[in-house]
C-alpha positions as CSV (number, residue, x, y, z in Angstrom):
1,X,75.3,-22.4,-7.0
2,X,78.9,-22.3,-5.9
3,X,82.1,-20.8,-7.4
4,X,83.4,-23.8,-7.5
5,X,81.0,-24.8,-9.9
6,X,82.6,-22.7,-12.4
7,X,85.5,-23.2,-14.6
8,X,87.3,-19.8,-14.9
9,X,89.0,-18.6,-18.2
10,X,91.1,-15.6,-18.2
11,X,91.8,-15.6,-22.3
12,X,89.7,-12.7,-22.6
13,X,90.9,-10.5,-19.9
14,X,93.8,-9.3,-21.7
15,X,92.2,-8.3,-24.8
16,X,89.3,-6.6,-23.1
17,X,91.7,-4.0,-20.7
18,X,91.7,-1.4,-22.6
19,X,88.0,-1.3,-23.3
20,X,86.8,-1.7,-20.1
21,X,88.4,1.2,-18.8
22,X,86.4,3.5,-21.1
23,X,82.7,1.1,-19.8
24,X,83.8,1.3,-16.2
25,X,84.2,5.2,-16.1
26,X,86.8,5.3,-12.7
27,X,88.5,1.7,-13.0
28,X,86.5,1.0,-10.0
29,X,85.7,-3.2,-9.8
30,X,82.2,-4.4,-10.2
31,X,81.6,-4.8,-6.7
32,X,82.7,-1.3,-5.7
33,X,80.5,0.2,-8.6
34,X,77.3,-2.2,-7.6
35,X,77.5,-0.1,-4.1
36,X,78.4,2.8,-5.1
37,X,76.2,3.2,-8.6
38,X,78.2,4.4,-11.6
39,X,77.2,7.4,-13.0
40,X,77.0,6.3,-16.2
41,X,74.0,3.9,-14.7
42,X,75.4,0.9,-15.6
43,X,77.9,-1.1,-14.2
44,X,81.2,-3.0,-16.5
45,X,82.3,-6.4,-17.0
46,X,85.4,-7.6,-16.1
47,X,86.3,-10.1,-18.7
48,X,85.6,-13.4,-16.9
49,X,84.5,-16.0,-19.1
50,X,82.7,-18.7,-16.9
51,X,81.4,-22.2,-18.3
52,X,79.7,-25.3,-16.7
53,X,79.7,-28.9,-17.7
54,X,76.0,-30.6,-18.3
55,X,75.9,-31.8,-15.1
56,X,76.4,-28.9,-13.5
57,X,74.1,-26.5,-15.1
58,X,71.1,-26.0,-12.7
59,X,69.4,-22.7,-14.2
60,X,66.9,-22.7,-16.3
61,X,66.4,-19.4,-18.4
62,X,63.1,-18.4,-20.5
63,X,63.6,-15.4,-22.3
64,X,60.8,-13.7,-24.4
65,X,59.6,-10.1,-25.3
66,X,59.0,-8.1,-28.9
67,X,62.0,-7.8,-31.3
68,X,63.0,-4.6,-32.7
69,X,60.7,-5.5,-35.5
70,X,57.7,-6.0,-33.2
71,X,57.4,-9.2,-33.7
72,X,57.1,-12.1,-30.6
73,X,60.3,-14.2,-30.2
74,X,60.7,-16.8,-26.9
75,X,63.3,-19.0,-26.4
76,X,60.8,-21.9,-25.8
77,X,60.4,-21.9,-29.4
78,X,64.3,-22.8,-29.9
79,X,64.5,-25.7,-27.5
80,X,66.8,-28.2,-29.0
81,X,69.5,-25.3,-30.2
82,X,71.9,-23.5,-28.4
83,X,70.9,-20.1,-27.5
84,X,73.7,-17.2,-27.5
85,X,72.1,-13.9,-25.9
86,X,73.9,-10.7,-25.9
87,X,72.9,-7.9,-23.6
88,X,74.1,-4.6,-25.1
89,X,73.5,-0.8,-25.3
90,X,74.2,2.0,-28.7
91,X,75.6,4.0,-25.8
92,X,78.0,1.3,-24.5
93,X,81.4,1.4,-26.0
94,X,82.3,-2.1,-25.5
95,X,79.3,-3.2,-26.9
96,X,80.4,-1.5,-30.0
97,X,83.2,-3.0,-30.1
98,X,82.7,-6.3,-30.1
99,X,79.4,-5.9,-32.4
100,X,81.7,-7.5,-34.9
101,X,82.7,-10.6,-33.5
102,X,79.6,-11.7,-32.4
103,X,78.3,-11.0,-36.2
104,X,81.3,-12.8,-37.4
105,X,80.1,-15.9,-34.9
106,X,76.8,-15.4,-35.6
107,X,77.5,-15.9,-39.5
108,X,79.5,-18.9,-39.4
109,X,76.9,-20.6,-37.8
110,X,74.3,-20.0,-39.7
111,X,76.4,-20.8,-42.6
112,X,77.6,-24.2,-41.4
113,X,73.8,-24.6,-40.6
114,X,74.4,-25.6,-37.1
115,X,71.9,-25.2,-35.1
116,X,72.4,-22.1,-32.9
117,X,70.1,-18.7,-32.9
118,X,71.7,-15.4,-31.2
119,X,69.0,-13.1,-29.6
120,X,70.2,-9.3,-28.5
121,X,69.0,-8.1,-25.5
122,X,69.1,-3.9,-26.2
123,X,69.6,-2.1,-22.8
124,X,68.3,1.4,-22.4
125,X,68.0,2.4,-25.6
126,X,64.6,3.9,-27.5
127,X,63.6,1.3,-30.4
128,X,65.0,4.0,-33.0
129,X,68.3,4.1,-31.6
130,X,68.5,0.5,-31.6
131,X,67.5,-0.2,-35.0
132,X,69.6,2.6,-36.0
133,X,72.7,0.7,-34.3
134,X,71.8,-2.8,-35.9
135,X,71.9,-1.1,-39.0
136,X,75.3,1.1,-38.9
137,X,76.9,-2.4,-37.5
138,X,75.1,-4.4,-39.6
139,X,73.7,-6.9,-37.0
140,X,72.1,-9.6,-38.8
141,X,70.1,-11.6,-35.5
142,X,66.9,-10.4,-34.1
143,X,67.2,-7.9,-30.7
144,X,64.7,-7.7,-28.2
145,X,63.1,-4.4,-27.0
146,X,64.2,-2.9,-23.8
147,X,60.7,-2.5,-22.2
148,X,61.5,-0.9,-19.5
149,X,64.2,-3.0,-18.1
150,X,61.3,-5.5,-17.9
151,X,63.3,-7.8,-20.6
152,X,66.7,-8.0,-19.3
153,X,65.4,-8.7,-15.8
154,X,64.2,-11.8,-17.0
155,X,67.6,-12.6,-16.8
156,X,67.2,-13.0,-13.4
157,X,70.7,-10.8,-12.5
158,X,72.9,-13.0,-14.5
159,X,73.6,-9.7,-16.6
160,X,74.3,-7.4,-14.1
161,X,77.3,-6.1,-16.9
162,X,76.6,-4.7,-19.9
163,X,77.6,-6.4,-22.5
164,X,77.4,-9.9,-21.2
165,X,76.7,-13.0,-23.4
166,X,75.3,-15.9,-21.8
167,X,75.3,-19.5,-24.0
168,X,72.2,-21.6,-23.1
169,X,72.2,-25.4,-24.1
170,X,69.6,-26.9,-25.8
171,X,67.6,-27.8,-23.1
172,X,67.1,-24.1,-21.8
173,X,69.7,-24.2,-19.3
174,X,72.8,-21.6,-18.5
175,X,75.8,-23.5,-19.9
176,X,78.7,-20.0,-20.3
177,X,78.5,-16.3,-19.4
178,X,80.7,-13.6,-20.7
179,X,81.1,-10.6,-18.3
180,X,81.9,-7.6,-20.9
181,X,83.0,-7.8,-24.3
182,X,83.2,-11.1,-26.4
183,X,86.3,-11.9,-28.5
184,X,84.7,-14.0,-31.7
185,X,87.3,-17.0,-30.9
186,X,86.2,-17.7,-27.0
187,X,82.2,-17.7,-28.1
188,X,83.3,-20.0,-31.3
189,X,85.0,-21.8,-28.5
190,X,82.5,-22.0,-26.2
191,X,79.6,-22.6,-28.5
192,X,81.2,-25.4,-29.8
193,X,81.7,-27.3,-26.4
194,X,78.3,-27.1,-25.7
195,X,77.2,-28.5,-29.0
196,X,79.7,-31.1,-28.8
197,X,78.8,-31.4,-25.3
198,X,75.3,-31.6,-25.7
199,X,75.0,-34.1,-28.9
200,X,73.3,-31.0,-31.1
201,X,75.5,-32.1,-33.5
């Protein structure tokens, strides 16, 4: 896929300075940190919010694994809804950060009964530490268990940052990505184009 294929929004870049500088470690950019490895392990996102129209969404993403809970969740079974996933980390800052929004998103969805399910991705983390997160933030949407980094590379390198939130439309297919922390209005935004977009209405 080409760059040009995506529409780039900068409304979050702003708001999300200040906490990348504590995710990144040196302020190094995330090309310069892919080559050089952070020592933190992981690598920060820059802000960039990135959406495609339907007819230019090309890849397909199936997701599945164990949820913190131990039980079986695949994104097969929510064909027909939009999809948000959310890869995050207890030991990631931003992720911490904007924990809030995405529960704030998450809620008003649910509430309105539209028909959108969020899935976490935890990074990294032991299954207590997780749980133990969910529960200090009060995270109300399932999270998958790390499993070795075998869950988040189904992802297929599309969250190379952590966090990243990627929106899939209802037929399975990448339709927005979030490169580091989410503010709750550009999901809201973004979520709502592709159910407009998409007729899930």
């Amino acid at each position: 896929m080409t760059t040009s294929a995506w529409r780039r929004t900068v409304g979050a870049l702003a708001a999300s300075a200040l906490l990348l500088a504590g995710c990144g470690g040196d302020g190094d950019s995330i090309n310069d940190q892919m080559r050089s490895g952070d020592q933190k392990g992981y690598v920060a996102g820059d802000g960039t919010v990135q959406a495609l129209a339907p007819d230019e969404r090309t890849t397909v993403l199936t997701l599945e694994g164990t949820t913190l809970e131990d039980e079986p969740w695949s994104s097969t079974d929510h064909l027909g809804e939009v999809v948000v996933i959310n890869v995050w980390g207890s030991w990631c800052g931003p992720c911490i950060q904007e924990t809030p929004d995405l529960e704030e998103v998450a809620t008003a969805f649910a509430e309105a009964g539209e028909p959108v399910q969020f899935i976490g991705v935890n990074s990294r983390d032991s299954v207590p530490s997780a749980l133990a997160f969910q529960q200090k933030y009060d995270v109300s949407y399932p999270s998958l268990q790390d499993d070795g980094g075998r869950t988040r590379a189904q992802l297929e390198g599309l969250a190379v940052a952590t966090p990243t939130t990627m929106v899939l439309d209802p037929e399975g297919r990448l339709a927005a990505r979030v490169s580091g922390p989410v503010e709750a209005s550009t999901l809201r935004g973004l979520v709502e184009d592709v159910l407009a977009g998409d007729g899930a209405r």
